[in-house]
CHARMM-style PDB file with segment names, atoms N, HN, CA, C and O in Angstrom:
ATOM      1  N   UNK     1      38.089  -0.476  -0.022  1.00  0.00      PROA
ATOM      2  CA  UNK     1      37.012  -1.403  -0.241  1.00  0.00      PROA
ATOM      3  C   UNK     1      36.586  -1.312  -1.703  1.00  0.00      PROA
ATOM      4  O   UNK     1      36.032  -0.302  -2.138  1.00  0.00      PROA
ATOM      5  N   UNK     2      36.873  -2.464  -2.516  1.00  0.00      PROA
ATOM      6  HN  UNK     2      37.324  -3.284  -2.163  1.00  0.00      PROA
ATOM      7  CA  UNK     2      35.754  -2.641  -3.645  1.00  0.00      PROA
ATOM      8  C   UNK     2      35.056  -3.359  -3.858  1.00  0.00      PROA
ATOM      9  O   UNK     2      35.380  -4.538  -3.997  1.00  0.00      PROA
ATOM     10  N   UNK     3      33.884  -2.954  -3.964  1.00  0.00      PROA
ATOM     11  HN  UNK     3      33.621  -1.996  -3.851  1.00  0.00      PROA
ATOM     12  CA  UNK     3      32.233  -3.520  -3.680  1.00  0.00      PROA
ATOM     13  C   UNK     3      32.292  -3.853  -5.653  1.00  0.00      PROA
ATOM     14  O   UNK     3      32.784  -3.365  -6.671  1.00  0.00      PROA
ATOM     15  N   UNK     4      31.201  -5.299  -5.101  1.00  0.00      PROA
ATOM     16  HN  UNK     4      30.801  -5.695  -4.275  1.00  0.00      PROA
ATOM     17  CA  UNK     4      30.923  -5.479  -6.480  1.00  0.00      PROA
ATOM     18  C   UNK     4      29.179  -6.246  -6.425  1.00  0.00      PROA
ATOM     19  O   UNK     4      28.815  -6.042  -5.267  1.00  0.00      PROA
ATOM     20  N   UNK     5      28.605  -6.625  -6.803  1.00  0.00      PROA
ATOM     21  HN  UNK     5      28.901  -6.790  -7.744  1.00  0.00      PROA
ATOM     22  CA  UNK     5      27.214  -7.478  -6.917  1.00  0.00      PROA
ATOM     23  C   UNK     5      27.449  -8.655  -7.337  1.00  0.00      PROA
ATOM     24  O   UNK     5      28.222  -8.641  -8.294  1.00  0.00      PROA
ATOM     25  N   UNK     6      27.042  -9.876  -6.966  1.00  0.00      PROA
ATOM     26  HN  UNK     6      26.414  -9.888  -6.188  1.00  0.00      PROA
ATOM     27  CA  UNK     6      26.649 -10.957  -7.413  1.00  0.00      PROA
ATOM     28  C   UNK     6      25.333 -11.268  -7.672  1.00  0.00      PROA
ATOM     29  O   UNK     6      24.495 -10.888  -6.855  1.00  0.00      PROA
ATOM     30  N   UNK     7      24.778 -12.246  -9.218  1.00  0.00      PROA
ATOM     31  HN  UNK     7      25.460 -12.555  -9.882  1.00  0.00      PROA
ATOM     32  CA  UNK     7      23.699 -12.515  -8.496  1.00  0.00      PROA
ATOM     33  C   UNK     7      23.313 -13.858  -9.180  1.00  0.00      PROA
ATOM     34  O   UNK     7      23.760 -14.001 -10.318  1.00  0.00      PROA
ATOM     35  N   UNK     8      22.593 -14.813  -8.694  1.00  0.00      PROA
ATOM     36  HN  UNK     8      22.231 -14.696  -7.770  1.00  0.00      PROA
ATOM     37  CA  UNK     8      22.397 -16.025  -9.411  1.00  0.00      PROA
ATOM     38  C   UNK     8      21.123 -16.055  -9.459  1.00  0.00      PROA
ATOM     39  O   UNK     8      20.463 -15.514  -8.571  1.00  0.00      PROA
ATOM     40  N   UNK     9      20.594 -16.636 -10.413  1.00  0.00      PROA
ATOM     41  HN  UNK     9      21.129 -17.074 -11.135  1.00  0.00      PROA
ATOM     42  CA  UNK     9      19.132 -17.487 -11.130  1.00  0.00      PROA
ATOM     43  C   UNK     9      19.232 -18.445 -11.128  1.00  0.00      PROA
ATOM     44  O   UNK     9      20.011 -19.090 -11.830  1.00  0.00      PROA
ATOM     45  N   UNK    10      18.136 -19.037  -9.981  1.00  0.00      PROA
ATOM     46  HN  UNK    10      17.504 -18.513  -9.411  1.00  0.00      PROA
ATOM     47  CA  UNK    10      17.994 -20.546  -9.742  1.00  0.00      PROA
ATOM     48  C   UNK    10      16.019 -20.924 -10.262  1.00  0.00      PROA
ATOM     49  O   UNK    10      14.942 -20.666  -9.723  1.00  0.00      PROA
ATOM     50  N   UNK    11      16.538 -21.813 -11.877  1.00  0.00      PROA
ATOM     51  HN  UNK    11      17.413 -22.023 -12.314  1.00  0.00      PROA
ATOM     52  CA  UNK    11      14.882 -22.001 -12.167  1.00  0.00      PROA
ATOM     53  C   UNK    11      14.867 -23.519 -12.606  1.00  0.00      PROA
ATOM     54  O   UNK    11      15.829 -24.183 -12.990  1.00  0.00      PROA
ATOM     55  N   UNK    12      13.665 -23.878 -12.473  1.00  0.00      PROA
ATOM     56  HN  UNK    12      12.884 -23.338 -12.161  1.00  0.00      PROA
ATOM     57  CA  UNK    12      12.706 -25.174 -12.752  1.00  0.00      PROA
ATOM     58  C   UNK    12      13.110 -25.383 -14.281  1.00  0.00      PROA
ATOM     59  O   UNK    12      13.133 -24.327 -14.912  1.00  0.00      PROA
ATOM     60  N   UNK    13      13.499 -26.764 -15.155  1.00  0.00      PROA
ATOM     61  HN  UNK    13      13.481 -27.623 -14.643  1.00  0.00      PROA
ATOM     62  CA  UNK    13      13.938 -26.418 -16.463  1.00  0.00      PROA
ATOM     63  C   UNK    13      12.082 -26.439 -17.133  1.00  0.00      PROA
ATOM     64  O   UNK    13      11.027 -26.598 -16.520  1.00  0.00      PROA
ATOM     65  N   UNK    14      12.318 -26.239 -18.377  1.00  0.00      PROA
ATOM     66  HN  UNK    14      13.175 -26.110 -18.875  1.00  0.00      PROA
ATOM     67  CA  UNK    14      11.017 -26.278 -18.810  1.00  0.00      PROA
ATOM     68  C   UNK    14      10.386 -27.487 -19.511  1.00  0.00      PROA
ATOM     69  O   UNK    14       9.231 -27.814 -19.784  1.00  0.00      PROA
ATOM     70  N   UNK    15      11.884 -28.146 -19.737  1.00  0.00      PROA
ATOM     71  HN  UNK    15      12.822 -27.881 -19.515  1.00  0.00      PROA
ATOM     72  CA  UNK    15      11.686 -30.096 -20.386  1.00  0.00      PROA
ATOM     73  C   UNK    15      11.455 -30.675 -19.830  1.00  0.00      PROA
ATOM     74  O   UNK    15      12.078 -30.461 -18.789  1.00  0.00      PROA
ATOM     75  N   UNK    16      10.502 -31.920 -19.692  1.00  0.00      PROA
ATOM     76  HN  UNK    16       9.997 -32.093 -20.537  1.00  0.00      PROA
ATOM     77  CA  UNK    16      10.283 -32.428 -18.977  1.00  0.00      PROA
ATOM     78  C   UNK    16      10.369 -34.266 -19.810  1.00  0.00      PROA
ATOM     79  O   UNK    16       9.850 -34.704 -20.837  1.00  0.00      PROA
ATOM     80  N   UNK    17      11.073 -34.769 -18.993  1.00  0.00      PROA
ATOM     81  HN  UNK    17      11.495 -34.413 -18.159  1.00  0.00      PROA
ATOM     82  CA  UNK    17      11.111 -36.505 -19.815  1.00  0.00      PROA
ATOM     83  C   UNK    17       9.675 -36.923 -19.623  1.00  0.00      PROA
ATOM     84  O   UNK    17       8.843 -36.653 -18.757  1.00  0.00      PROA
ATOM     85  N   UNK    18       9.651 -37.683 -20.728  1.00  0.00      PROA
ATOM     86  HN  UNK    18      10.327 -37.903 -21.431  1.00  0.00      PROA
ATOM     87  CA  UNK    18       8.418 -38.743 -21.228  1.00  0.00      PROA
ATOM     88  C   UNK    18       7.885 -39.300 -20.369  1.00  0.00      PROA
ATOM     89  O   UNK    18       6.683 -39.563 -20.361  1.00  0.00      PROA
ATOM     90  N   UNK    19       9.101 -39.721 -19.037  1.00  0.00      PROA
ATOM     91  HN  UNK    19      10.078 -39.506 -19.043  1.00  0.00      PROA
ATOM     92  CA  UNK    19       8.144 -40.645 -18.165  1.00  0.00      PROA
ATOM     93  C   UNK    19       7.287 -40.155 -16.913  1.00  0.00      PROA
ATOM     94  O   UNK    19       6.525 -40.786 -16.180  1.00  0.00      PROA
ATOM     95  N   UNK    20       7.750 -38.533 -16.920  1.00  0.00      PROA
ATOM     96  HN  UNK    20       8.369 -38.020 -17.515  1.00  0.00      PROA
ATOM     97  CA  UNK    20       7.865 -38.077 -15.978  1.00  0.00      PROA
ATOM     98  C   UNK    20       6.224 -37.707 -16.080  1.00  0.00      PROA
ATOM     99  O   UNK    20       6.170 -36.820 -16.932  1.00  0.00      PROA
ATOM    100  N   UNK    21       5.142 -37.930 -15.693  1.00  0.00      PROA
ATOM    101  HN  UNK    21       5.187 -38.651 -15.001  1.00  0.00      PROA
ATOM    102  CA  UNK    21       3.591 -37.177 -16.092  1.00  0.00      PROA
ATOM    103  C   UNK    21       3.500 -36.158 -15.358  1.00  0.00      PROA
ATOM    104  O   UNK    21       2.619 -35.372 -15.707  1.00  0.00      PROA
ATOM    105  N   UNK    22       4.220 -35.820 -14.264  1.00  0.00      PROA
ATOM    106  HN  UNK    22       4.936 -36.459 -13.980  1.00  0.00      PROA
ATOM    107  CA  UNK    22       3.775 -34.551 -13.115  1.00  0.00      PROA
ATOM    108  C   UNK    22       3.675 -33.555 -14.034  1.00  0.00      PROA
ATOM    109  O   UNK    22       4.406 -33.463 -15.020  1.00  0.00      PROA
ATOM    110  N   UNK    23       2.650 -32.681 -13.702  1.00  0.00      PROA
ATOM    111  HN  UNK    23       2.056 -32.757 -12.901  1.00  0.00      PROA
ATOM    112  CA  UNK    23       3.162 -31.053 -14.006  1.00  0.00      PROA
ATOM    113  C   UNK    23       4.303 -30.406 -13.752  1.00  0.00      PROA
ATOM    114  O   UNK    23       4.646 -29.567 -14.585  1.00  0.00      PROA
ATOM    115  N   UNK    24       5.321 -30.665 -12.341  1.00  0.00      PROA
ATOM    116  HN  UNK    24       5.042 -31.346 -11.664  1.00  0.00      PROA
ATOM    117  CA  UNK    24       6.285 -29.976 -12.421  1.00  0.00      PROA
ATOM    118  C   UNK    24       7.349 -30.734 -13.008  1.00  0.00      PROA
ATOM    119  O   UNK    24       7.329 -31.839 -13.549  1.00  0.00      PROA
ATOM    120  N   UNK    25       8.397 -29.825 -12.771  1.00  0.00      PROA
ATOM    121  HN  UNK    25       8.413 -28.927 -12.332  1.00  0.00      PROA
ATOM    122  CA  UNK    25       9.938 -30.304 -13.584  1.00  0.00      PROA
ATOM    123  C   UNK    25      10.685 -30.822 -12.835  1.00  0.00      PROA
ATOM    124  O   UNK    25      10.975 -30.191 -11.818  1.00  0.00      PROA
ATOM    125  N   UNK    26      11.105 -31.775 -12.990  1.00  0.00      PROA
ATOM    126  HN  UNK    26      10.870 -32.288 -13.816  1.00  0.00      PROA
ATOM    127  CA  UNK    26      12.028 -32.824 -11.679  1.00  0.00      PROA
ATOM    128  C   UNK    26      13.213 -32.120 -11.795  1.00  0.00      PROA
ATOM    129  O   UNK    26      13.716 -32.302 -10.686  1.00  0.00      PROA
ATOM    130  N   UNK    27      14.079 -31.345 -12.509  1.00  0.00      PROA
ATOM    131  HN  UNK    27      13.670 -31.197 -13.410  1.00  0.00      PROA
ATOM    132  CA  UNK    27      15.615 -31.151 -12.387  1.00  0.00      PROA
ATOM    133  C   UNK    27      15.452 -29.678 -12.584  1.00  0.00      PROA
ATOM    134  O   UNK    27      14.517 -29.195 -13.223  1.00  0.00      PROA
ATOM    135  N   UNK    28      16.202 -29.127 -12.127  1.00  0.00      PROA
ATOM    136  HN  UNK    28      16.961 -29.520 -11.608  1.00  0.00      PROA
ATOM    137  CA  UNK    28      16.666 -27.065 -12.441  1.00  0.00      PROA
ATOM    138  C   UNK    28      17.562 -27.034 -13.513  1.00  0.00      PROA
ATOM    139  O   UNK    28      18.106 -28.068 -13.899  1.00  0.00      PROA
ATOM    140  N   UNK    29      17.737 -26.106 -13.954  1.00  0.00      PROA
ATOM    141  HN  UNK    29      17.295 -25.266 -13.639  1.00  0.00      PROA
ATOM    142  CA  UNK    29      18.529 -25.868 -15.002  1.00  0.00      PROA
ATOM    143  C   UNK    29      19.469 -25.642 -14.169  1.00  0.00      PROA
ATOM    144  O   UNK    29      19.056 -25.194 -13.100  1.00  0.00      PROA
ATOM    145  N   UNK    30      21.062 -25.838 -14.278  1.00  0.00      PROA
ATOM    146  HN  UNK    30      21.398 -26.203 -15.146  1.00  0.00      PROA
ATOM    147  CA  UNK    30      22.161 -24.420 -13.686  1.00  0.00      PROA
ATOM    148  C   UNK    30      22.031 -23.867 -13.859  1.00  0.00      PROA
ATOM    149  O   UNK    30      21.674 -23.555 -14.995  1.00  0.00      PROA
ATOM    150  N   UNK    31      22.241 -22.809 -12.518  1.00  0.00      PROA
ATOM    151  HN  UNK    31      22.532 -23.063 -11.595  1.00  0.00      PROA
ATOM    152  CA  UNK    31      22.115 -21.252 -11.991  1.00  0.00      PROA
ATOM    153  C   UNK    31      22.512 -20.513 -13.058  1.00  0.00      PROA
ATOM    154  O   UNK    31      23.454 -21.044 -13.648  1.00  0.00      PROA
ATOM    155  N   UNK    32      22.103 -19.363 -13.583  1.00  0.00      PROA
ATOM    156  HN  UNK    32      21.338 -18.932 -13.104  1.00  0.00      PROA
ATOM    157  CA  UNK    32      22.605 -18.296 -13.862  1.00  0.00      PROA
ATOM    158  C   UNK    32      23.442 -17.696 -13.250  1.00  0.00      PROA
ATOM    159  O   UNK    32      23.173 -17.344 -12.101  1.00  0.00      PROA
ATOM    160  N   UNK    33      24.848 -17.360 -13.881  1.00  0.00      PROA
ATOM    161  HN  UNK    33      25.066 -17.646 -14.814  1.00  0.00      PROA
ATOM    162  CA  UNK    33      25.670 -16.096 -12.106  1.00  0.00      PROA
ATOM    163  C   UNK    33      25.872 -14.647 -13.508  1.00  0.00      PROA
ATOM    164  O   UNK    33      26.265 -14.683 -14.674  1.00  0.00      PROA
ATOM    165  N   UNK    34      25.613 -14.070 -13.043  1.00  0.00      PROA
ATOM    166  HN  UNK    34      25.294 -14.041 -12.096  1.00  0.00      PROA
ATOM    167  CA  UNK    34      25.911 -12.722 -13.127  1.00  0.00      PROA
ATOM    168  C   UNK    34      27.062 -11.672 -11.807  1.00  0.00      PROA
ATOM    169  O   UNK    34      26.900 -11.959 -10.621  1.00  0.00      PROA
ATOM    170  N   UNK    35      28.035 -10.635 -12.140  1.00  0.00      PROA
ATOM    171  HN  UNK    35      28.167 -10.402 -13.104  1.00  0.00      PROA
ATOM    172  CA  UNK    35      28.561 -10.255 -11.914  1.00  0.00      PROA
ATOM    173  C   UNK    35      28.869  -9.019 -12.024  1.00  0.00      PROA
ATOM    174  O   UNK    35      29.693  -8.824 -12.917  1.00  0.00      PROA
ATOM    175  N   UNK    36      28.410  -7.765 -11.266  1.00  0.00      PROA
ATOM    176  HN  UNK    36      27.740  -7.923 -10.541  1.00  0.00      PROA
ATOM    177  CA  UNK    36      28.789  -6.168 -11.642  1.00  0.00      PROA
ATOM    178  C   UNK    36      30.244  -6.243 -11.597  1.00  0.00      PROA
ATOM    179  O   UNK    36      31.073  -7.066 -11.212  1.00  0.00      PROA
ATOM    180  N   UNK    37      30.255  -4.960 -12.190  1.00  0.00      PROA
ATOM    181  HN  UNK    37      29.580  -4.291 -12.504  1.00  0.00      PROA
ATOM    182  CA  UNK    37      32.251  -4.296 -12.376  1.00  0.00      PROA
ATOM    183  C   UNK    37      32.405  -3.886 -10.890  1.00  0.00      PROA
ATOM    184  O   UNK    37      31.460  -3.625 -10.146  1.00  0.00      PROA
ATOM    185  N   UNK    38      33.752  -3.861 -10.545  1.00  0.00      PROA
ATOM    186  HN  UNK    38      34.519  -4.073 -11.149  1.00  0.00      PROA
ATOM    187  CA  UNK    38      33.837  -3.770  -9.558  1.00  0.00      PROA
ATOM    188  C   UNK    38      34.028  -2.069  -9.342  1.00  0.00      PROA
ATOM    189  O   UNK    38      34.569  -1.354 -10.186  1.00  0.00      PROA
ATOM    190  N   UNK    39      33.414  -1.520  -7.896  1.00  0.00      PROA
ATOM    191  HN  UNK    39      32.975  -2.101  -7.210  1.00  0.00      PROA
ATOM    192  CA  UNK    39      33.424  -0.223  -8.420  1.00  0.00      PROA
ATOM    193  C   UNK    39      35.022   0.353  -7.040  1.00  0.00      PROA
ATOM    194  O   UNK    39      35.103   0.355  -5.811  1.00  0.00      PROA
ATOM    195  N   UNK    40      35.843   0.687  -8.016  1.00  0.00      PROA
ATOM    196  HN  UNK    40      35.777   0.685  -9.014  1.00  0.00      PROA
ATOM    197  CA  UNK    40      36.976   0.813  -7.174  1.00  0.00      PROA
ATOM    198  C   UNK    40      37.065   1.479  -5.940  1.00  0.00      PROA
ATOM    199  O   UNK    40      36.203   2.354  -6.025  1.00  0.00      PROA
ATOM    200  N   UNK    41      37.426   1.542  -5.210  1.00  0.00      PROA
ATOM    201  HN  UNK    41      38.126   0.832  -5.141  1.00  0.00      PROA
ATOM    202  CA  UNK    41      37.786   2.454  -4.210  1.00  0.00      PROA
ATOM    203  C   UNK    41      36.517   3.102  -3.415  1.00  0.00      PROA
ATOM    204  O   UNK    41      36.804   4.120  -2.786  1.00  0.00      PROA
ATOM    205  N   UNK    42      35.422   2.754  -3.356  1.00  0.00      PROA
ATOM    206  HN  UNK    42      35.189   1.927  -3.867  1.00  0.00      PROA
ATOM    207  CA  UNK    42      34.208   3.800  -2.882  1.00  0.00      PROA
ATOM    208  C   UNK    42      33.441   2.438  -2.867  1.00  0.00      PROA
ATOM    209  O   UNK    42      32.930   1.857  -3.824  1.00  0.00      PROA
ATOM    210  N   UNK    43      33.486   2.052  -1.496  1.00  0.00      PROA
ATOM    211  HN  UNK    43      33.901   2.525  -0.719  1.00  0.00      PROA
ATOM    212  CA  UNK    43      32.951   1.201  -0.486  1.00  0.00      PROA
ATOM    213  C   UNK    43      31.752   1.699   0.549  1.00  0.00      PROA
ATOM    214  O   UNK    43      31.086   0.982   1.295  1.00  0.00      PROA
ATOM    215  N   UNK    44      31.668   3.232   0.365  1.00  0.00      PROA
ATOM    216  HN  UNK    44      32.209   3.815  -0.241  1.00  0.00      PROA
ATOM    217  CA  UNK    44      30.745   3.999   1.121  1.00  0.00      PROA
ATOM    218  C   UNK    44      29.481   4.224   0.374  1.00  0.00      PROA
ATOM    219  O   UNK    44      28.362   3.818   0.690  1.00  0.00      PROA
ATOM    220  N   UNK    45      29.825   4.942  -0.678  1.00  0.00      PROA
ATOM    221  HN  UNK    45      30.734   5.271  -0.934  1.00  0.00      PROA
ATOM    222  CA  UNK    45      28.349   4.750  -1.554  1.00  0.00      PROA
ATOM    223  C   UNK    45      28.581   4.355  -2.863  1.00  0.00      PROA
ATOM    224  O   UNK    45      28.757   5.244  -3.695  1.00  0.00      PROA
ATOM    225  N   UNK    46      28.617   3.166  -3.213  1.00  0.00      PROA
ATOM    226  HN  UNK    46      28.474   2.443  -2.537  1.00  0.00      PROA
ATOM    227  CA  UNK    46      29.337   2.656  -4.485  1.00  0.00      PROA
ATOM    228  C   UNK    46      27.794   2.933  -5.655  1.00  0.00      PROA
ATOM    229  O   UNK    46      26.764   3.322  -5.105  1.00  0.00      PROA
ATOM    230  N   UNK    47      27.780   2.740  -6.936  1.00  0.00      PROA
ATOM    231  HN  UNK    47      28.617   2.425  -7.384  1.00  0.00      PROA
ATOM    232  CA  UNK    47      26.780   2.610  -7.757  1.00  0.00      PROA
ATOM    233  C   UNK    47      26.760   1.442  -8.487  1.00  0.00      PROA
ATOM    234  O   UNK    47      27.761   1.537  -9.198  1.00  0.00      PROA
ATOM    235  N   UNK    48      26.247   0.456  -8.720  1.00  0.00      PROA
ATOM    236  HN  UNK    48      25.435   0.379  -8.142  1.00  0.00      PROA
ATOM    237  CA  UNK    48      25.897  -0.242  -9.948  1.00  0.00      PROA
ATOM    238  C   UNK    48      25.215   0.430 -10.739  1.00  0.00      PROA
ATOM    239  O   UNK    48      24.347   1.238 -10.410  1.00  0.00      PROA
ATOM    240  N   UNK    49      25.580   0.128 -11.946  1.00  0.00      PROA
ATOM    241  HN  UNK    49      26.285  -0.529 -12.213  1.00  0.00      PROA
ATOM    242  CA  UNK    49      24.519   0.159 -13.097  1.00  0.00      PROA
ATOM    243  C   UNK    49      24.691  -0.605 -14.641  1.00  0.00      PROA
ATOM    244  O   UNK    49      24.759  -0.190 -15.798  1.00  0.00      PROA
ATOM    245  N   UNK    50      24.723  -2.145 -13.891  1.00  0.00      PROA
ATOM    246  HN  UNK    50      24.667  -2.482 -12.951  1.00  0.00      PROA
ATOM    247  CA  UNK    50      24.950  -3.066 -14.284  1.00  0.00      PROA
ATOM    248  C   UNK    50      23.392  -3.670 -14.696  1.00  0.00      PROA
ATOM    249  O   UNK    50      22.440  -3.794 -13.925  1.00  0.00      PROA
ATOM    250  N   UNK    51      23.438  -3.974 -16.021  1.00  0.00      PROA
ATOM    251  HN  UNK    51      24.211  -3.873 -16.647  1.00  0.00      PROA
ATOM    252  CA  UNK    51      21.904  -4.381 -16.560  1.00  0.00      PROA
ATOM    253  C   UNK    51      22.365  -6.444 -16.818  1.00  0.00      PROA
ATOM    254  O   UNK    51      23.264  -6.948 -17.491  1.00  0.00      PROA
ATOM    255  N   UNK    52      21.672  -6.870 -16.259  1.00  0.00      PROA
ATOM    256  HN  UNK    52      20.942  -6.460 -15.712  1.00  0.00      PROA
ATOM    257  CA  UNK    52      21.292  -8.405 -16.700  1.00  0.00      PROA
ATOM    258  C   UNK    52      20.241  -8.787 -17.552  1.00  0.00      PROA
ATOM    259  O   UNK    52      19.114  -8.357 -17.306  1.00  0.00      PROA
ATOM    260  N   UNK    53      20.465  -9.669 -18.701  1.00  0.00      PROA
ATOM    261  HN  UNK    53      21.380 -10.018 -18.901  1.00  0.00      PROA
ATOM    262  CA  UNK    53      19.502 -10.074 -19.021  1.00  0.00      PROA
ATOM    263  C   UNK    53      19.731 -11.832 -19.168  1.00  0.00      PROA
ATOM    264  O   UNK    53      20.703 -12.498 -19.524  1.00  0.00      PROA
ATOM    265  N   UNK    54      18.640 -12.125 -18.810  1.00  0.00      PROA
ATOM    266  HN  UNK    54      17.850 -11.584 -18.521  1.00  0.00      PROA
ATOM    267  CA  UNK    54      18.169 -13.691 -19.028  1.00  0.00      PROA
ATOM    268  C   UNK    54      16.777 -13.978 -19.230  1.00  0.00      PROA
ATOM    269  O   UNK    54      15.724 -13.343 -19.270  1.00  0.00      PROA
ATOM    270  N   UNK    55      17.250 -15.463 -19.371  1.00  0.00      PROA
ATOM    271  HN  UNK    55      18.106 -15.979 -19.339  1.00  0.00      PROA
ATOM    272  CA  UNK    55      15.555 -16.207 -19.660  1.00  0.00      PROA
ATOM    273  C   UNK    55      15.133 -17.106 -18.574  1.00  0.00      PROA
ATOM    274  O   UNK    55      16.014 -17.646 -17.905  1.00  0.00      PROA
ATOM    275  N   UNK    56      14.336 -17.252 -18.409  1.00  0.00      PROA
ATOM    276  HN  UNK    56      13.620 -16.814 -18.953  1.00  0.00      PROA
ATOM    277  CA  UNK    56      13.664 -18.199 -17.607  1.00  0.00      PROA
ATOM    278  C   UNK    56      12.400 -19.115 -17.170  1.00  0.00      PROA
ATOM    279  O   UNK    56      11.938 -18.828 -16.066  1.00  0.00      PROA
ATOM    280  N   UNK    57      11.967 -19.845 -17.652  1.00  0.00      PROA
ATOM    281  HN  UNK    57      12.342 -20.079 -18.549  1.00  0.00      PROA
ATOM    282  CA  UNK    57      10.574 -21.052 -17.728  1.00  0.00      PROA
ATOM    283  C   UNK    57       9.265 -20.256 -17.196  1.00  0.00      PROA
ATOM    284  O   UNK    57       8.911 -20.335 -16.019  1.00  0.00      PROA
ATOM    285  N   UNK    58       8.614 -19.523 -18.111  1.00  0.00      PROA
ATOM    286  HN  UNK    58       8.901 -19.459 -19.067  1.00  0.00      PROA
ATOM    287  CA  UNK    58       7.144 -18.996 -18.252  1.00  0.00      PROA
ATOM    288  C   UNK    58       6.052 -19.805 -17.449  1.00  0.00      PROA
ATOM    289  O   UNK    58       5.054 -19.431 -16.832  1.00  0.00      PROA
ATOM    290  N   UNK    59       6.610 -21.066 -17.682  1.00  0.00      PROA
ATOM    291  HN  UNK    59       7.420 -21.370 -18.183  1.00  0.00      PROA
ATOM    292  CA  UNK    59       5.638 -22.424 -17.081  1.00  0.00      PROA
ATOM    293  C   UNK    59       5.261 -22.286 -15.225  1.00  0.00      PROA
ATOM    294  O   UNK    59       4.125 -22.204 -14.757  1.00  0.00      PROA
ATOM    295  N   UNK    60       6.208 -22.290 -14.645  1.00  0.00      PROA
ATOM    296  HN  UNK    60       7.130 -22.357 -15.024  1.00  0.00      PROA
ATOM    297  CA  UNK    60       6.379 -22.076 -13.285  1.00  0.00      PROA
ATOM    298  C   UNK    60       7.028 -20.791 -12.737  1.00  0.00      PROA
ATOM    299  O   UNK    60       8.063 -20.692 -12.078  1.00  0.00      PROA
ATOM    300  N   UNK    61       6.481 -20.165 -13.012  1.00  0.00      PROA
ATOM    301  HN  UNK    61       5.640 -20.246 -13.548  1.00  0.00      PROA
ATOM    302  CA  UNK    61       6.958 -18.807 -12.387  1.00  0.00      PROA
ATOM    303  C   UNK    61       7.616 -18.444 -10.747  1.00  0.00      PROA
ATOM    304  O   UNK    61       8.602 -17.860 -10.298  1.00  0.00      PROA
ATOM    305  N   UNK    62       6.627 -19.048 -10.298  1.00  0.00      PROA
ATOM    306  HN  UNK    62       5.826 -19.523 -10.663  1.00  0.00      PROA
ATOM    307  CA  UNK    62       6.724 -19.887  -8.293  1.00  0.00      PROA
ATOM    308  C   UNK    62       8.196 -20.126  -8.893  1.00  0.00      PROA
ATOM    309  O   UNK    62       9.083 -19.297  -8.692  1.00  0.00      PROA
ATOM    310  N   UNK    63       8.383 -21.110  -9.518  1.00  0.00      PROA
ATOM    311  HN  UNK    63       7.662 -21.784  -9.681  1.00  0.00      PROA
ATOM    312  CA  UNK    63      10.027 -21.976  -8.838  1.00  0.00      PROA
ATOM    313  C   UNK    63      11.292 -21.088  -9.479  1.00  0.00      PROA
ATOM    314  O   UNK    63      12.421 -21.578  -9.474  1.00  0.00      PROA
ATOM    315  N   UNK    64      11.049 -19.767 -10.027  1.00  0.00      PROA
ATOM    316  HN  UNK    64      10.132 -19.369 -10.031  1.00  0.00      PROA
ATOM    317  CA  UNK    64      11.940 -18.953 -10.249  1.00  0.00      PROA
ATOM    318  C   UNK    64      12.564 -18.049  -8.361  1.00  0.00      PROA
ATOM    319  O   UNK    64      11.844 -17.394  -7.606  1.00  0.00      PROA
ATOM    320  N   UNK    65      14.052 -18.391  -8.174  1.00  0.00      PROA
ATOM    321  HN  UNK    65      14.637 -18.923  -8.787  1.00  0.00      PROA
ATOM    322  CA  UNK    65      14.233 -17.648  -7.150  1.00  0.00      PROA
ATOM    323  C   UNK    65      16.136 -16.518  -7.548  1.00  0.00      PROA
ATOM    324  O   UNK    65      17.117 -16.856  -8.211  1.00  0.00      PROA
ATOM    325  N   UNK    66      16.017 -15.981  -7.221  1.00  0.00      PROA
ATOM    326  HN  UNK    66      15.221 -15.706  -6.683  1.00  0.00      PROA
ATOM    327  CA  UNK    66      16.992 -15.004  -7.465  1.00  0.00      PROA
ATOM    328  C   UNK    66      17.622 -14.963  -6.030  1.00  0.00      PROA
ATOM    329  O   UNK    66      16.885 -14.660  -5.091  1.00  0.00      PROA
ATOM    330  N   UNK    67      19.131 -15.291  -5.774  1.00  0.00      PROA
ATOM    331  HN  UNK    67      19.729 -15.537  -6.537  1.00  0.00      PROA
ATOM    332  CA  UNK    67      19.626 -14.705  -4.646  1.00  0.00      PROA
ATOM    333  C   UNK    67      21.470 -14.151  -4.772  1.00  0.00      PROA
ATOM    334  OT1 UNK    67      22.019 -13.610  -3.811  1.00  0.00      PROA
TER     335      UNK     67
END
């Protein structure tokens, strides 16, 4: 067994068109995907220690979801 992590960032973009007056953001940005190394052979107690970094819209914090 080699275990690995996935993980995606799904957020609200922070632009919003001219015509649009709502407060929120009509469209998401594409997901973020992130990906750990795969950790070979040790499916029983594997480790990540895989660091991500990204950005994501300060504005709506709520419509930030990680899965």
């Amino acid at each position: 067994m080699n275990p690995y992590v996935e993980v995606e960032v799904f957020h609200a973009s922070a632009k919003r068109e001219k015509r649009n007056k709502s407060a929120l953001p009509r469209d998401l940005d594409p997901p973020r995907e992130f990906r750990t190394n795969i950790v070979r052979e040790n499916g029983f107690n594997p480790m990540f220690d895989g660091h991500f970094k990204f950005k994501v819209t300060k504005k709506q914090p709520s419509l930030v979801f990680i899965r």
